[in-house]
DSSP file (Angstrom, degrees, kcal/mol; ACC not computed):
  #  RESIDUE AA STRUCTURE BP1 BP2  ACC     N-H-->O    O-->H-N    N-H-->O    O-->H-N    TCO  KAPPA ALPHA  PHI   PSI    X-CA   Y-CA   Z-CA
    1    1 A X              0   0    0      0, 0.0   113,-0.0     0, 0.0     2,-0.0   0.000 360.0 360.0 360.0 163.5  -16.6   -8.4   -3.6
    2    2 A X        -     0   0    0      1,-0.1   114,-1.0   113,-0.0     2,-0.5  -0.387 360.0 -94.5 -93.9-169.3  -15.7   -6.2   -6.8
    3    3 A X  E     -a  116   0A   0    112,-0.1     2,-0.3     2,-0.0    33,-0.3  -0.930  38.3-140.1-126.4 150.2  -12.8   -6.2   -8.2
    4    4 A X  E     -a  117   0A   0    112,-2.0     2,-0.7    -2,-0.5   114,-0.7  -0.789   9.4-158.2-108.7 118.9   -9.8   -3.7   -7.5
    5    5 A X  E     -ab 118  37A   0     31,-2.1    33,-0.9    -2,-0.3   114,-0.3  -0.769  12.2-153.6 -85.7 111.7   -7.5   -2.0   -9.2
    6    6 A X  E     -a  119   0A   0    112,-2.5   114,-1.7    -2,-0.7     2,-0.6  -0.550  15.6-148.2 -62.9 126.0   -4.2   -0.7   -7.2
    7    7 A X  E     -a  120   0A   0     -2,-0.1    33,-0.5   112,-0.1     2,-0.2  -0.761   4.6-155.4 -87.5 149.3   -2.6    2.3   -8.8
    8    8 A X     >  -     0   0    0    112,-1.4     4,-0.6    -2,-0.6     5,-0.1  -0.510  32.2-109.6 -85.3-178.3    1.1    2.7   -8.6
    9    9 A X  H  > S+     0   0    0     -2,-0.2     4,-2.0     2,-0.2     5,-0.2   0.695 112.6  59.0-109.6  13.0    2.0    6.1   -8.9
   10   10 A X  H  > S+     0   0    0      2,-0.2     4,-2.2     1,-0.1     5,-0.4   0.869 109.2  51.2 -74.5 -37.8    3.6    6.4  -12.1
   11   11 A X  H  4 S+     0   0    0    109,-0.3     4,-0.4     1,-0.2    -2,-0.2   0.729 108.4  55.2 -76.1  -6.9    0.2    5.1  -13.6
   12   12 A X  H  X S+     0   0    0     -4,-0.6     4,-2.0     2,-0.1    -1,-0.2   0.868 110.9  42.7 -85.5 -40.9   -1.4    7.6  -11.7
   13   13 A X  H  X S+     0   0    0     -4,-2.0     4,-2.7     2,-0.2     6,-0.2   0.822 109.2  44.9 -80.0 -14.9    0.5   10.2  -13.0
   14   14 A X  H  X>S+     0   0    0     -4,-2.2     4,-2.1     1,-0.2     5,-1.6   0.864 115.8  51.2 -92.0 -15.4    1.0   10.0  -16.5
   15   15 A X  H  45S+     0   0    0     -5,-0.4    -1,-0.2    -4,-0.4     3,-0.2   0.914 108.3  55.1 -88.5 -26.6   -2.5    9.2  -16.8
   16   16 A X  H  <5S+     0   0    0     -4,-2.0    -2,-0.2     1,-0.2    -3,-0.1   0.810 117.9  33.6  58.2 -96.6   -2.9   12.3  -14.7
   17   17 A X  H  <5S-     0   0    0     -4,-2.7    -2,-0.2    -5,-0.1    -1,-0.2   0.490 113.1-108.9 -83.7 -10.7   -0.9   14.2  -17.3
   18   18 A X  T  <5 +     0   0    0     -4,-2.1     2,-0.3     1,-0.3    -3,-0.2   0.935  55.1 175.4  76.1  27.2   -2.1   12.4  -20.7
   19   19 A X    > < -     0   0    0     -5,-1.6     3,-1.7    -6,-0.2    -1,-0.3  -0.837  38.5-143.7 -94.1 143.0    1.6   10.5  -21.3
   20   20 A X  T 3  S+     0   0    0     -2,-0.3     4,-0.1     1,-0.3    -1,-0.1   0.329  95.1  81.9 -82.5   9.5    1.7    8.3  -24.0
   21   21 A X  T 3  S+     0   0    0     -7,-0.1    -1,-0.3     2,-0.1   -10,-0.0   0.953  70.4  99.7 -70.1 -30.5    4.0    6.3  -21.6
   22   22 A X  S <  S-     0   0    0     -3,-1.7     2,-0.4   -12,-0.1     3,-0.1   0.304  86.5-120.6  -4.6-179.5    0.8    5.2  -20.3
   23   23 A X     >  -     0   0    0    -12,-0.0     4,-1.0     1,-0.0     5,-0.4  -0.931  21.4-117.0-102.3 154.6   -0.1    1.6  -21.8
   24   24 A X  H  > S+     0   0    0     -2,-0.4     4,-1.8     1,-0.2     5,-0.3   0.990 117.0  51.6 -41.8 -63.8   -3.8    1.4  -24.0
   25   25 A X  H >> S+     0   0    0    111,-0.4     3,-1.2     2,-0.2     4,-0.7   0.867 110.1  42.4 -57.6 -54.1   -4.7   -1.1  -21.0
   26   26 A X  H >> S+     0   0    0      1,-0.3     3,-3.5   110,-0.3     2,-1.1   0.953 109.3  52.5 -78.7 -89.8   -3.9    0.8  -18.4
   27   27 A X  H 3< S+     0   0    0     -4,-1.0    -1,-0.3     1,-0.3    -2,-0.2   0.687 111.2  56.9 -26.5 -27.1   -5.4    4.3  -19.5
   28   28 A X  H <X S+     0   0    0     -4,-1.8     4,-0.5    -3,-1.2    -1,-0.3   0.613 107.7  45.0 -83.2 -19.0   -8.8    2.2  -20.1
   29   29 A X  H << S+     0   0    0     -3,-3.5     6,-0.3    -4,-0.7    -2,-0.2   0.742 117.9  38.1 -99.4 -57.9   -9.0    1.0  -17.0
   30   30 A X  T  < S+     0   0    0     -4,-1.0    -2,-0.2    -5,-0.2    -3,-0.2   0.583 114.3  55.7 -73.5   7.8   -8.3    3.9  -15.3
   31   31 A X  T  4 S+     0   0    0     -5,-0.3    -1,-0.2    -4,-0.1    -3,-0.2   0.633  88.6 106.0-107.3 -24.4  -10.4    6.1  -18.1
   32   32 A X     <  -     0   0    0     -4,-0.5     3,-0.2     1,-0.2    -3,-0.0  -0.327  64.5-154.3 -69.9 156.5  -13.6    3.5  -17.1
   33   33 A X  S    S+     0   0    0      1,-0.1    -1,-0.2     3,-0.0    -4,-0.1   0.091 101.6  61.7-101.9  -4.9  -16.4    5.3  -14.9
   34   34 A X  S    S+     0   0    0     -5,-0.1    -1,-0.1     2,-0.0     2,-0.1   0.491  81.2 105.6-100.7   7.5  -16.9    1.2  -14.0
   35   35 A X        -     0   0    0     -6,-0.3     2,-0.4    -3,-0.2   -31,-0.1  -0.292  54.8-164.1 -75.1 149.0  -13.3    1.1  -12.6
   36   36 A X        -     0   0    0    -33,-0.3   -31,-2.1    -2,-0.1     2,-0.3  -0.934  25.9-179.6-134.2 124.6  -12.8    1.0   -8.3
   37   37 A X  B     -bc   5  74A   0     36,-1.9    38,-2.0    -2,-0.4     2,-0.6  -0.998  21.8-139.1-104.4  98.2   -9.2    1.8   -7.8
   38   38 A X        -     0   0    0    -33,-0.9     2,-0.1    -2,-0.3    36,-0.1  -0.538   6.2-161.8 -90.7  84.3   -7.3    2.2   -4.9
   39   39 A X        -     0   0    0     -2,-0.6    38,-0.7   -33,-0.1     2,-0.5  -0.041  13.4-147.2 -56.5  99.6   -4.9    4.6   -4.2
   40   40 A X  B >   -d   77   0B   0    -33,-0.5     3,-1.0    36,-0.2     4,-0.3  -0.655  20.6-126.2 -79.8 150.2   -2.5    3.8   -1.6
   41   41 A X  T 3  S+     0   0    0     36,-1.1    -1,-0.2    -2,-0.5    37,-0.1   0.304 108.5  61.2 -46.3 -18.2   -1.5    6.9    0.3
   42   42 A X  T 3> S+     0   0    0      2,-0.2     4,-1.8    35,-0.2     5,-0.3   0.528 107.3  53.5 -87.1 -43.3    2.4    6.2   -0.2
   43   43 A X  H <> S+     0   0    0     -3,-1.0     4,-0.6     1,-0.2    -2,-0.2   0.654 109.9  40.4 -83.8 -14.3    1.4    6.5   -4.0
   44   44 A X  H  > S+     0   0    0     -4,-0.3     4,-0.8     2,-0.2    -1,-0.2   0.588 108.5  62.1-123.1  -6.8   -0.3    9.7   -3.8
   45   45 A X  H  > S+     0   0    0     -5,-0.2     4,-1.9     2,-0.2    -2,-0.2   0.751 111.5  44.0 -73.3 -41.7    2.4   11.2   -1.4
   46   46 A X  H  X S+     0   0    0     -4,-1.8     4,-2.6     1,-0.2     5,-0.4   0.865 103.6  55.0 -94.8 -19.3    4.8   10.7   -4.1
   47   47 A X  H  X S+     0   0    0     -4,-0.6     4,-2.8    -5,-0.3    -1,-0.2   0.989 109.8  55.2 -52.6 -41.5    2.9   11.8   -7.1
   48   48 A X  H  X S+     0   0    0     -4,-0.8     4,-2.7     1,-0.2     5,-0.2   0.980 108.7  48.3 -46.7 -70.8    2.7   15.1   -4.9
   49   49 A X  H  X S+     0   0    0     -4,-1.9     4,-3.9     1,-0.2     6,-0.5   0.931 108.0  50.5 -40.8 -61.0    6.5   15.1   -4.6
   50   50 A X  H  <>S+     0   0    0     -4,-2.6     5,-3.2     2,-0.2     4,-0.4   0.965 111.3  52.7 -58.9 -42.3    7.3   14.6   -8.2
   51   51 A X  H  <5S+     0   0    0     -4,-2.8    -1,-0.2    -5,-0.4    -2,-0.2   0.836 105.9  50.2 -24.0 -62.4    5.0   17.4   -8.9
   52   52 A X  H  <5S+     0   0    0     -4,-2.7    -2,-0.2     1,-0.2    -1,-0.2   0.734 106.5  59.9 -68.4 -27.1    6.6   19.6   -6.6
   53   53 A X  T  <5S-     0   0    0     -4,-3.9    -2,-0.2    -5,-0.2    -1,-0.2   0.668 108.3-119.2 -56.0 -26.1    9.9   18.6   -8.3
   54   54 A X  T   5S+     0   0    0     -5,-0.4    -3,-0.2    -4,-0.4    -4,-0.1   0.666  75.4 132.4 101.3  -9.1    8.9   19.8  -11.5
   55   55 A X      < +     0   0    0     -5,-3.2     2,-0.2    -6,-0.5    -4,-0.2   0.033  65.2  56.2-104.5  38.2    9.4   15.9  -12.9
   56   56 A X  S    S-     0   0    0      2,-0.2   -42,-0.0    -5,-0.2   -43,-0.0  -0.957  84.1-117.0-162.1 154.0    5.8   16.2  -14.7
   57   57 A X  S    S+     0   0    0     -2,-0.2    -1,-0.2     2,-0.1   -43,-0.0   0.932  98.0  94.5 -19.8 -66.1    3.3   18.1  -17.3
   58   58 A X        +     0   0    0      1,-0.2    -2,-0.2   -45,-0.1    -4,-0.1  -0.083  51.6 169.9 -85.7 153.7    1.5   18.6  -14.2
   59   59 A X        +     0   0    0      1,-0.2     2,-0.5    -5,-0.0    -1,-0.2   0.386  59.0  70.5-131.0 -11.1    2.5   22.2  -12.6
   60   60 A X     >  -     0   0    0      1,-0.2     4,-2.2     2,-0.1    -1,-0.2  -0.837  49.6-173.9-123.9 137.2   -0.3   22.5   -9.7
   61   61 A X  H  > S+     0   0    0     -2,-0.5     4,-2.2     2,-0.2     5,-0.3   0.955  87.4  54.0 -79.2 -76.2   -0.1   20.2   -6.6
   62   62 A X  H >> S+     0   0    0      1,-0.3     4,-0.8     2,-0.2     3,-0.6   0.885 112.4  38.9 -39.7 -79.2   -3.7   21.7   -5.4
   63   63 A X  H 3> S+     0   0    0      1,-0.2     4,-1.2     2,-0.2     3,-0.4   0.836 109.4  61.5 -46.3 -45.4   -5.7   21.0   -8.4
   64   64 A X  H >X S+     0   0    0     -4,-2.2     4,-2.6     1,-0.3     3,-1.0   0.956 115.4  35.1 -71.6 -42.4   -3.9   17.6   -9.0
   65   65 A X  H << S+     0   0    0     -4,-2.2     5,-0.4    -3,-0.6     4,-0.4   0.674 109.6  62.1 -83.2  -7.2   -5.3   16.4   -5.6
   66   66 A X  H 3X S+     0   0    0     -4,-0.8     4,-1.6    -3,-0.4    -1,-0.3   0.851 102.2  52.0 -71.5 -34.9   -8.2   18.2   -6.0
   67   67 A X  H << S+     0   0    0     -4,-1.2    -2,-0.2    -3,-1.0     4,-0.2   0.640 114.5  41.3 -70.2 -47.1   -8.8   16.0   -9.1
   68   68 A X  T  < S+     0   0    0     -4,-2.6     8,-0.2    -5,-0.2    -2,-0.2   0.479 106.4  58.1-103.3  -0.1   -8.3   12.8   -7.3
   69   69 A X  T  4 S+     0   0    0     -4,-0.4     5,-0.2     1,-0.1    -2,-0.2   0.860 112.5  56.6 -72.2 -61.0  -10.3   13.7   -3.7
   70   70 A X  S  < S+     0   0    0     -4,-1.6     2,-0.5    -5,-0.4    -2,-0.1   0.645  81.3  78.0 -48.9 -20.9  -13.0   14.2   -6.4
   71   71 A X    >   -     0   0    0     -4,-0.2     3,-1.4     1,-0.2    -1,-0.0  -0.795  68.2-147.5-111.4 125.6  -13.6   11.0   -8.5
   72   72 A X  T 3  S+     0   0    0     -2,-0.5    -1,-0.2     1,-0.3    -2,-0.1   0.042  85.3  72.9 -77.4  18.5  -15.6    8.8   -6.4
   73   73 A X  T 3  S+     0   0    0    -37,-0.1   -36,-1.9     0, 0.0     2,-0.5   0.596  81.6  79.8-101.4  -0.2  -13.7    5.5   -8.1
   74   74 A X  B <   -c   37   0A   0     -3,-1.4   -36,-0.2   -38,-0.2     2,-0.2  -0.807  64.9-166.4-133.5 135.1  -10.9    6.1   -6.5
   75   75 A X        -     0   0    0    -38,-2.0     2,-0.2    -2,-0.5    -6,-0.1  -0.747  17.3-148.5 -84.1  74.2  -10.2    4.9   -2.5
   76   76 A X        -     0   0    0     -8,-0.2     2,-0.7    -2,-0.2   -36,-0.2  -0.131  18.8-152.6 -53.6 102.8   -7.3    6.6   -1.2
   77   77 A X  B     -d   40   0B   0    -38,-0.7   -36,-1.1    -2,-0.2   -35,-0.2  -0.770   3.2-134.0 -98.7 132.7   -6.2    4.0    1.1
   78   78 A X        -     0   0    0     -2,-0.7     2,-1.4   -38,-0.2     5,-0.2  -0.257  30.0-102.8 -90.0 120.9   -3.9    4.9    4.6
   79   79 A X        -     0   0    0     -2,-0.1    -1,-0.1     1,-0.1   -39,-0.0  -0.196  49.5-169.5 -79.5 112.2   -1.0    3.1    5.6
   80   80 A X        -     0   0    0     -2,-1.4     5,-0.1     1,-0.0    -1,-0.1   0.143  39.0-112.2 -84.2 170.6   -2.3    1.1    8.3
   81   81 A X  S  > S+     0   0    0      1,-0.2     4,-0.9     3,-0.1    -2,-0.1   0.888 118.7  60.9 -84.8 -13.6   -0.4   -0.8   10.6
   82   82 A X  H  > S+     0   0    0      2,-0.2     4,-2.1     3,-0.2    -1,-0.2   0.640 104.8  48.0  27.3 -66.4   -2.0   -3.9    8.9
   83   83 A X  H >4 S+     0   0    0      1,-0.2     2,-1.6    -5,-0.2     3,-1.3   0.529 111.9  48.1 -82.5-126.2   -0.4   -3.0    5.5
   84   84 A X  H 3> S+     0   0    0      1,-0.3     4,-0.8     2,-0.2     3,-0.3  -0.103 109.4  49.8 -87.9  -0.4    2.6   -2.5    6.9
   85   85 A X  H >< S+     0   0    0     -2,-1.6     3,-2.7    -4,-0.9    -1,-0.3   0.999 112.0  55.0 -29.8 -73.0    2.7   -6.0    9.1
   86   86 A X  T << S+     0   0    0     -4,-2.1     6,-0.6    -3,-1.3    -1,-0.2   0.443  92.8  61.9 -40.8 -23.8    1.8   -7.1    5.9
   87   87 A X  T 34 S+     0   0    0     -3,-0.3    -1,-0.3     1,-0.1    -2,-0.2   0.978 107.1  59.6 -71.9 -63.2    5.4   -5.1    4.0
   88   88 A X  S << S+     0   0    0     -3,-2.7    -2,-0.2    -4,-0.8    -1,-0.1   0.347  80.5  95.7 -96.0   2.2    7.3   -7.9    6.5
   89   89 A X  S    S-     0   0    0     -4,-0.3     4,-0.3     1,-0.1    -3,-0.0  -0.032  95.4-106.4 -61.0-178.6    6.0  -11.0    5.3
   90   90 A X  S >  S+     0   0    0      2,-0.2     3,-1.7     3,-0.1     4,-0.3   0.970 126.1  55.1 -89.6 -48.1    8.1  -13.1    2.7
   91   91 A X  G >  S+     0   0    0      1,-0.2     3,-1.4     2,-0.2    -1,-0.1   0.832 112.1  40.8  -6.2 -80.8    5.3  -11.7    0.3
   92   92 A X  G 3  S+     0   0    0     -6,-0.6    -1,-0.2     1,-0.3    -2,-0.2   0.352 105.9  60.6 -66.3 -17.7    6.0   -8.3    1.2
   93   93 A X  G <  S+     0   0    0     -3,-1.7    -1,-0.3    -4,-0.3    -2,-0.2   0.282  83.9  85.8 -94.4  -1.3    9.7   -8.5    1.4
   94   94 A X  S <  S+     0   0    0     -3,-1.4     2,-0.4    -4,-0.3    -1,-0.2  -0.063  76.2  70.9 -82.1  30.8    9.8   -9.4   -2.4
   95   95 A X  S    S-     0   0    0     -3,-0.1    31,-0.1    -8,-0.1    30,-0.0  -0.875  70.9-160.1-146.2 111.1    9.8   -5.9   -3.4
   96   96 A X        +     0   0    0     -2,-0.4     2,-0.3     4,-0.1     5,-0.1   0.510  69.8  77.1 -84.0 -15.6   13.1   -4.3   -2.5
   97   97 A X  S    S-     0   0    0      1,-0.2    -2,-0.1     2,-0.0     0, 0.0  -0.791  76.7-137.7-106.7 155.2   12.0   -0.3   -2.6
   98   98 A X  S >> S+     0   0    0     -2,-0.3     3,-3.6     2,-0.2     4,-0.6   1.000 100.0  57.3 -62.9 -85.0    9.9    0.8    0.9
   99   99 A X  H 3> S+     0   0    0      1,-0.3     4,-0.5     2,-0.2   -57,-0.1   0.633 109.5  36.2 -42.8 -44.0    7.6    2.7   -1.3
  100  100 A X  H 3> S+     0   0    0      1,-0.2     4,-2.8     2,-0.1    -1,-0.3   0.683 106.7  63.5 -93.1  -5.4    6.5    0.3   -3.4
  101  101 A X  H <4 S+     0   0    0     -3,-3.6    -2,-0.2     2,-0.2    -1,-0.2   0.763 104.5  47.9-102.4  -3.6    6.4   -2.3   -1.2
  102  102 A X  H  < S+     0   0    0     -4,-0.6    -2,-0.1     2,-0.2    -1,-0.1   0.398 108.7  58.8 -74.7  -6.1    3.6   -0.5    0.9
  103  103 A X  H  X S+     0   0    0     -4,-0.5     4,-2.0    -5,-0.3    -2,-0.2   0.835 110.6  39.8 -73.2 -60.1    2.1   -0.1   -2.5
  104  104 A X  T  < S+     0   0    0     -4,-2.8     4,-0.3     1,-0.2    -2,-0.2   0.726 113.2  53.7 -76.3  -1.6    2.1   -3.9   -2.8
  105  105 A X  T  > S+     0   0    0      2,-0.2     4,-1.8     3,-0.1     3,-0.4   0.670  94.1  68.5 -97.9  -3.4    1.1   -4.6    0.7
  106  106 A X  H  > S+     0   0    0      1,-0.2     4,-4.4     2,-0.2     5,-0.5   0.945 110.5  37.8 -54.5 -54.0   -1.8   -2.4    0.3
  107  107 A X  H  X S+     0   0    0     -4,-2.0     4,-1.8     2,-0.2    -1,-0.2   0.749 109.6  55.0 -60.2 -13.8   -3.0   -5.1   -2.0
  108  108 A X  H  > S+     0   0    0     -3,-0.4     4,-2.8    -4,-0.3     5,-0.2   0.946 111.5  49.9 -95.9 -46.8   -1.8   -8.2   -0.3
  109  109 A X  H  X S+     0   0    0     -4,-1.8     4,-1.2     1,-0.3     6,-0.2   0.879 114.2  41.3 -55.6 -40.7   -3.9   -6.8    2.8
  110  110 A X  H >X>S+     0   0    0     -4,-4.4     5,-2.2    -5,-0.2     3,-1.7   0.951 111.0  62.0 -73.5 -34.5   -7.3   -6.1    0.7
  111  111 A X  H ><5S+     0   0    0     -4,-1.8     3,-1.6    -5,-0.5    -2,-0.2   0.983 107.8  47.5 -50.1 -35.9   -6.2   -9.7   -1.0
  112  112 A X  H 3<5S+     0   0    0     -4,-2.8    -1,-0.3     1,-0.3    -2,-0.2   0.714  96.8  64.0-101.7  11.5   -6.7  -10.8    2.5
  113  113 A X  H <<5S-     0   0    0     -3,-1.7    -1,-0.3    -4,-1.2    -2,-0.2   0.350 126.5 -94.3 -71.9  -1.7   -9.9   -9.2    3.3
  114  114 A X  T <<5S+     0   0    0     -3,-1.6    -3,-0.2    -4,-1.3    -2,-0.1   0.494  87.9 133.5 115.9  -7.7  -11.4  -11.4    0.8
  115  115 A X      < -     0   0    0     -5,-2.2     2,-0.5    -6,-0.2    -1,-0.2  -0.283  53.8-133.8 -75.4 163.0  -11.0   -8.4   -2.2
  116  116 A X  E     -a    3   0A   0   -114,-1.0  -112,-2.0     2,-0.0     2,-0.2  -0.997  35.1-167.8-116.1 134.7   -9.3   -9.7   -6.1
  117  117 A X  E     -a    4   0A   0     -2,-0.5     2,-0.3  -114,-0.2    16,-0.2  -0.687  20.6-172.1-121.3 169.8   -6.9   -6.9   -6.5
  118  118 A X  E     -a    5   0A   0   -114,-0.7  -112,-2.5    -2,-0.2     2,-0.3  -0.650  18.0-142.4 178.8 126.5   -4.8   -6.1   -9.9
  119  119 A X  E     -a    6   0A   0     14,-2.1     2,-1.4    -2,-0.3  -112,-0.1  -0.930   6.9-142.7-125.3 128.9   -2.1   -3.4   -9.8
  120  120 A X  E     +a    7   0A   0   -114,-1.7  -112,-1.4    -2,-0.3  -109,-0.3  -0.404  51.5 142.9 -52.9  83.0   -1.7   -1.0  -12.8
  121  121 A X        -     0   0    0     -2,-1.4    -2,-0.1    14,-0.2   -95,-0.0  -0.986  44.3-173.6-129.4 145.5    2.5   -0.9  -12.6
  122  122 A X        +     0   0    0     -2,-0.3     2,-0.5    14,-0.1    -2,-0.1  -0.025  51.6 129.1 -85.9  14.9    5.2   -0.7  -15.1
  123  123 A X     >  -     0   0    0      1,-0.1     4,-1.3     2,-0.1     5,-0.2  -0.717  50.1-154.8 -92.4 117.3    7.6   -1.2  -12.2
  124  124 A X  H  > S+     0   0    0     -2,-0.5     4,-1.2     1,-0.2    -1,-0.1   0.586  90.8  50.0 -78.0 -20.6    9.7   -3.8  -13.2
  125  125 A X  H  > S+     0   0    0      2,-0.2     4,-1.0     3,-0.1    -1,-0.2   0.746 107.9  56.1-105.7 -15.2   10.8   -5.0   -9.8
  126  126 A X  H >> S+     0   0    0      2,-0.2     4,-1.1     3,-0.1     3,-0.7   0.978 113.3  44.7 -57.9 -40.8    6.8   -5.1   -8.5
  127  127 A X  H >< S+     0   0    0     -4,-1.3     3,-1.4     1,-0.2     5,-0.2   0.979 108.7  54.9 -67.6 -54.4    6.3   -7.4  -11.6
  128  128 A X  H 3< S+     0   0    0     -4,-1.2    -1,-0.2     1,-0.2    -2,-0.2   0.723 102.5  60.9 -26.5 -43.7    9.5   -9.4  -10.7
  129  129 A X  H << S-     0   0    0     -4,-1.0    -1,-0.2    -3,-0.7    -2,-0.2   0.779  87.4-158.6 -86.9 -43.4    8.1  -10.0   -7.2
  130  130 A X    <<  +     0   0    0     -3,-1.4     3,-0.1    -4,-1.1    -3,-0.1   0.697  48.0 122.1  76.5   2.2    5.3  -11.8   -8.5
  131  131 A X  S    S+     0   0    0     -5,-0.5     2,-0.2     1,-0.3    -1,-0.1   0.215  73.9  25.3-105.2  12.1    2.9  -11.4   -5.5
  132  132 A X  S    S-     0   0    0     -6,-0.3    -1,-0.3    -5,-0.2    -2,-0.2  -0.616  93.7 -98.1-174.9 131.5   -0.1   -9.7   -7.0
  133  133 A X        -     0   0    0    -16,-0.2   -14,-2.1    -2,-0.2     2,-0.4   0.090  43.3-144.3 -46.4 135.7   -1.1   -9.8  -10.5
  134  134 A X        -     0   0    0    -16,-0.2     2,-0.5   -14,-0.1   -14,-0.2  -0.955   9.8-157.6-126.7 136.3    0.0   -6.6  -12.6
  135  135 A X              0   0    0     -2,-0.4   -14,-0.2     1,-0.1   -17,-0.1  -0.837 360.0 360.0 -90.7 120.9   -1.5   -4.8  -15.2
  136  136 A X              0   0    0     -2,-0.5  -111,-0.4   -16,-0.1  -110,-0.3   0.139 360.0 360.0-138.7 360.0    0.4   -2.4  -18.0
């Protein structure tokens, strides 16, 4: 099986928008045409929201999803009742925020279809948790 990158959704937006908060690695990964990503639905519900706040570069809602429906690397994945079993494990309970920890149980659930997952976070308390490798 290939291997998968999770976005969070901060790396999805600032890469998004072309912020230099980005890290070099992360913007490379997500810039490759050989990257497979997965976009958990949680993640891309709140990129919407921050949008609609006004708390990014990026000013249209419609285009920005328009942008990611398009690029075939990208799986937007749905929070299944599976992933969220998977949020109530002790794995899954290491991540204190409900948003982010259906972000990391998206991953722990492909980890246990058999996928190797990486997620692209800066999120200090996903890395803290320590239950799925992170890349910044």
């Amino acid at each position: 099986m290939a291997h998968k990158y999770i976005l969070d959704t901060h790396a999805l937006v600032w890469f998004a928008e072309g912020n230099k908060r980005l890290s070099e690695k992360a913007k490379a990964i997500i810039g490759s045409a050989d990257s497979q990503m997965v976009l958990p639905l949680i993640a891309l519900a709140e990129a919407a929201v921050i949008i609609e706040r006004g708390r990014t570069t990026i000013s249209d809602v419609s285009k920005f999803l328009a942008r990611v429906y398009a690029d075939t690397r990208i799986e937007i994945f749905p929070l299944t009742l599976d992933v969220f079993e998977r949020s109530l494990t002790p794995e899954g309970l290491r991540v204190p925020e409900l948003h982010d920890r259906f972000i990391v149980s998206t991953g722990l659930h492909l980890q246990d279809l058999g996928e190797t997952v990486e997620i692209i976070t800066k999120d200090q308390a996903i890395t803290d948790a320590g239950v799925l490798a992170a890349i910044w």
